[in-house]
C-alpha positions in Angstrom: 8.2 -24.9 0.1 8.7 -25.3 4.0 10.8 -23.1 5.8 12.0 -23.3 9.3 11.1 -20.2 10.8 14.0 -19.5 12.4 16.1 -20.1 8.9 14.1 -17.4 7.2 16.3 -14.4 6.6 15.0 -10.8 6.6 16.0 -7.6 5.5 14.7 -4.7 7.2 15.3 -0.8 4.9 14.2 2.2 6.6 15.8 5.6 7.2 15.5 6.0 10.6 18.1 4.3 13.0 15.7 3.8 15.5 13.5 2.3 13.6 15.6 -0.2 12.2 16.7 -1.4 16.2 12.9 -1.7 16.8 12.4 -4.0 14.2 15.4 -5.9 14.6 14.4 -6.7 18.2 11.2 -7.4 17.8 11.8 -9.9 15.0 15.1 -11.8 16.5 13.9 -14.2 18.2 12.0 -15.6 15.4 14.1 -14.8 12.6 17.4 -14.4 11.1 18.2 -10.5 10.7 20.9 -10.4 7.7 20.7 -6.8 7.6 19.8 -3.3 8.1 19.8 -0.7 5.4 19.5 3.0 6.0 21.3 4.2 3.0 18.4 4.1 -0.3 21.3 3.6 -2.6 22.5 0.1 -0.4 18.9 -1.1 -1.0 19.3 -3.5 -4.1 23.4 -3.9 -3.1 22.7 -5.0 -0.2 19.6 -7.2 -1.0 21.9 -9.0 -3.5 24.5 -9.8 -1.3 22.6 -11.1 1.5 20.3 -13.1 -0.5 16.9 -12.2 1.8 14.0 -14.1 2.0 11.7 -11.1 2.8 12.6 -7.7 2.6 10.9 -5.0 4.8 10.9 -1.8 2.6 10.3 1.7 4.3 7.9 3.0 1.6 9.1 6.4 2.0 13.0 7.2 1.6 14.4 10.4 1.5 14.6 10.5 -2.5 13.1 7.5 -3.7 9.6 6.0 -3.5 9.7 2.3 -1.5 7.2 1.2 -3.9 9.5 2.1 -6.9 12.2 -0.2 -6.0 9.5 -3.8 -5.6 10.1 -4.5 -9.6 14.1 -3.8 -9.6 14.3 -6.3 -6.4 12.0 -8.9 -7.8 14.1 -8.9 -10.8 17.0 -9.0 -9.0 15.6 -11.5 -6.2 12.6 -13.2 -8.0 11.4 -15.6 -4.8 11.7 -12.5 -2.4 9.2 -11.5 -0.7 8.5 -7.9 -0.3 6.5 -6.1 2.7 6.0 -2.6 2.8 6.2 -0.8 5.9 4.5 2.9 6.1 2.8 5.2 7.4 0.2 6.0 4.3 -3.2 4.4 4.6 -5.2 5.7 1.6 -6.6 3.4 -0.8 -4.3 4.2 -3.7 -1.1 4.3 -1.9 -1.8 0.5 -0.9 -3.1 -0.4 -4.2 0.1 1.0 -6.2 1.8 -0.9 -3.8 0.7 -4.4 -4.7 0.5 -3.6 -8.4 4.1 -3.0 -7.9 4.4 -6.5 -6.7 4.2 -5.8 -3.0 3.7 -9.2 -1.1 2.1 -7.3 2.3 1.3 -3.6 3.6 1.9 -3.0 7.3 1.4 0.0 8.8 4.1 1.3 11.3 1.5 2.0 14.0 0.7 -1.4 14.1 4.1 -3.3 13.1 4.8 -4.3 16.7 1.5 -6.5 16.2 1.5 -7.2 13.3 5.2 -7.8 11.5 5.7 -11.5 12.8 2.4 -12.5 11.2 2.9 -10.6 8.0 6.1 -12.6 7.6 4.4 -15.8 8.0 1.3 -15.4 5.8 3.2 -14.0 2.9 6.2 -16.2 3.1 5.2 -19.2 5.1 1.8 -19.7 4.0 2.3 -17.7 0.2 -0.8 -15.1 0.9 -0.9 -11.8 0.4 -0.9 -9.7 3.9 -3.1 -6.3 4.5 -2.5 -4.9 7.7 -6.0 -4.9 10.2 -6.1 -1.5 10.7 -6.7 -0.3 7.3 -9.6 1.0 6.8 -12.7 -1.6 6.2 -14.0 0.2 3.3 -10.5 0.7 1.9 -9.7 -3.4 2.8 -13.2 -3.7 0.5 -12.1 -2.0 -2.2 -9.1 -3.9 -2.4 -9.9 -7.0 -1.8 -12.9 -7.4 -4.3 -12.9 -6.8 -7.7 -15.1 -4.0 -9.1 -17.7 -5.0 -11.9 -19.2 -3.0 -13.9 -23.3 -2.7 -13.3 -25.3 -2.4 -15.5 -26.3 1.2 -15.7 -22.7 2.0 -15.5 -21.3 5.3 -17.9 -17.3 6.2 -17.7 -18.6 10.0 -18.9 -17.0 12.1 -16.1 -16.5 15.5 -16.4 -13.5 17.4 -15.4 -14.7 18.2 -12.1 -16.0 14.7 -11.4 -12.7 13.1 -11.9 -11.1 15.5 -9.5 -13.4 14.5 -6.8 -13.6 11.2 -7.7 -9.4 11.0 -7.1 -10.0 13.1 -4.0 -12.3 10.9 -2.4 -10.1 7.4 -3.7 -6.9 9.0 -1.8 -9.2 9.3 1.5 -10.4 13.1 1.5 -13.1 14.1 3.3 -16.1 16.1 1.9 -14.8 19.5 3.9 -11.3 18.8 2.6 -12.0 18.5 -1.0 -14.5 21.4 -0.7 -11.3 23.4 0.5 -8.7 22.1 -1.8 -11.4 22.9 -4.5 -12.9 26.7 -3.6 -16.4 25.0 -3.7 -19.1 24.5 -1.1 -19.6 21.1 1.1 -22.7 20.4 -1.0 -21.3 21.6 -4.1 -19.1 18.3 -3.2 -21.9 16.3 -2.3 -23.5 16.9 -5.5 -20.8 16.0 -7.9 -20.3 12.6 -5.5 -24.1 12.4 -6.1 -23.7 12.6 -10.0 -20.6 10.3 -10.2 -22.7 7.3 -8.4 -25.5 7.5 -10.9 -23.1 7.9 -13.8 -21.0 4.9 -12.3 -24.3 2.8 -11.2 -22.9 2.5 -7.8 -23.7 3.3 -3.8 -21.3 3.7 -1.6 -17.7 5.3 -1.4 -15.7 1.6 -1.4 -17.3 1.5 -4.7 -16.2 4.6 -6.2 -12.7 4.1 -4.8 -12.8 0.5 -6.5 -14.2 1.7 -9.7 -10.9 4.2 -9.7 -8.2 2.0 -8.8 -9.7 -0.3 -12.0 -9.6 2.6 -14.3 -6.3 3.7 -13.1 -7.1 7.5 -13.1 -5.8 7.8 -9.5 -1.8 9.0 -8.8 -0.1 8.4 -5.4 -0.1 11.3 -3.6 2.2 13.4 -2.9 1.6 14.6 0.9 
């Protein structure tokens, strides 16, 4: 389907005022602004009476998870399109996202850059839209399935899937060493053991081989 840029509508949700002005301005002269929603409990109202084409969605309102509300507006509004916009870049956060049925992932830092050409790709040329500054090994382990090799074992321990789910939401070696009371390369061994267990090489890897198992949960901070 064609659409005539400036006939595509867009809905833009986030808490902050000032947020929602920025956006609005930025994206004006382009397209068609049917509204801007502060309130989390206007979300799916207001989507349903405007009738958006693509919905901006704030994936962090006071009270309510952004990425909880993509299935309950596809179902209300099954040809929307649905970009996130955020400030969390881990690995999981973006995956949960497009399980959800997320259509692009911006991150605020770059939204000024970024937004028009999100709109485009997802709406005018039906592709999915990762925002550049992701993380490359984090764009990799999205964007390319994980197979199994062939010395490949899901036998973790405990301890292993702790790291393991540490290191897919984007903790460094020092972090997890301190969020676990253990030693750097008490850290560096377990990530050692998990990679010959897993029959793989490099982080991207293990952070692919979680998001496939689905051990990983959002997080929380």
């Amino acid at each position: 389907m064609f659409y005539p840029v400036h006939s595509v509508k867009v809905m833009v949700v986030d808490d902050h005022p000032l947020v929602l002005e920025s956006i609005r301005q930025l994206l004006k002269p382009h397209f068609t602004i049917v509204g801007l929603v502060q309130d989390s409990s206007q979300i799916l109202p207001r989507a349903l009476e405007y009738k958006p084409d693509v919905i901006l969605l704030d994936a962090c309102m006071p009270g309510l998870s952004g990425v909880a509300l993509i299935k309950p507006l596809k179902k209300l509004l099954p040809t929307v399109k649905v970009i996130l916009v955020t400030m969390l870049a881990a690995a999981i956060s973006i995956s949960e996202a497009f399980r959800a049925g997320a259509d692009g992932y911006v991150l605020k830092q770059s939204a000024s850059d970024e937004l028009r050409e999100a709109i485009d790709r997802v709406l005018l040329a039906n592709e999915r839209f990762l925002s550049q500054r992701i993380d490359a090994e984090v764009r990799e382990a999205l964007e390319y399935e994980w197979f199994r090799p062939r010395s490949y074992s899901s036998e973790l321990t405990g301890r292993q899937r702790e790291i393991l789910v540490l290191l897919a939401k984007g903790r460094t070696m020092k972090h997890i060493a301190q969020q676990l009371d253990i030693s750097v390369k008490a850290v560096e061994s377990h990530k050692a053991n998990i990679t010959r267990k897993l029959g793989v090489h490099s982080t991207s890897e293990l952070v692919k081989f979680a998001l496939a198992r689905g051990i990983t949960t959002l997080p929380k901070d």
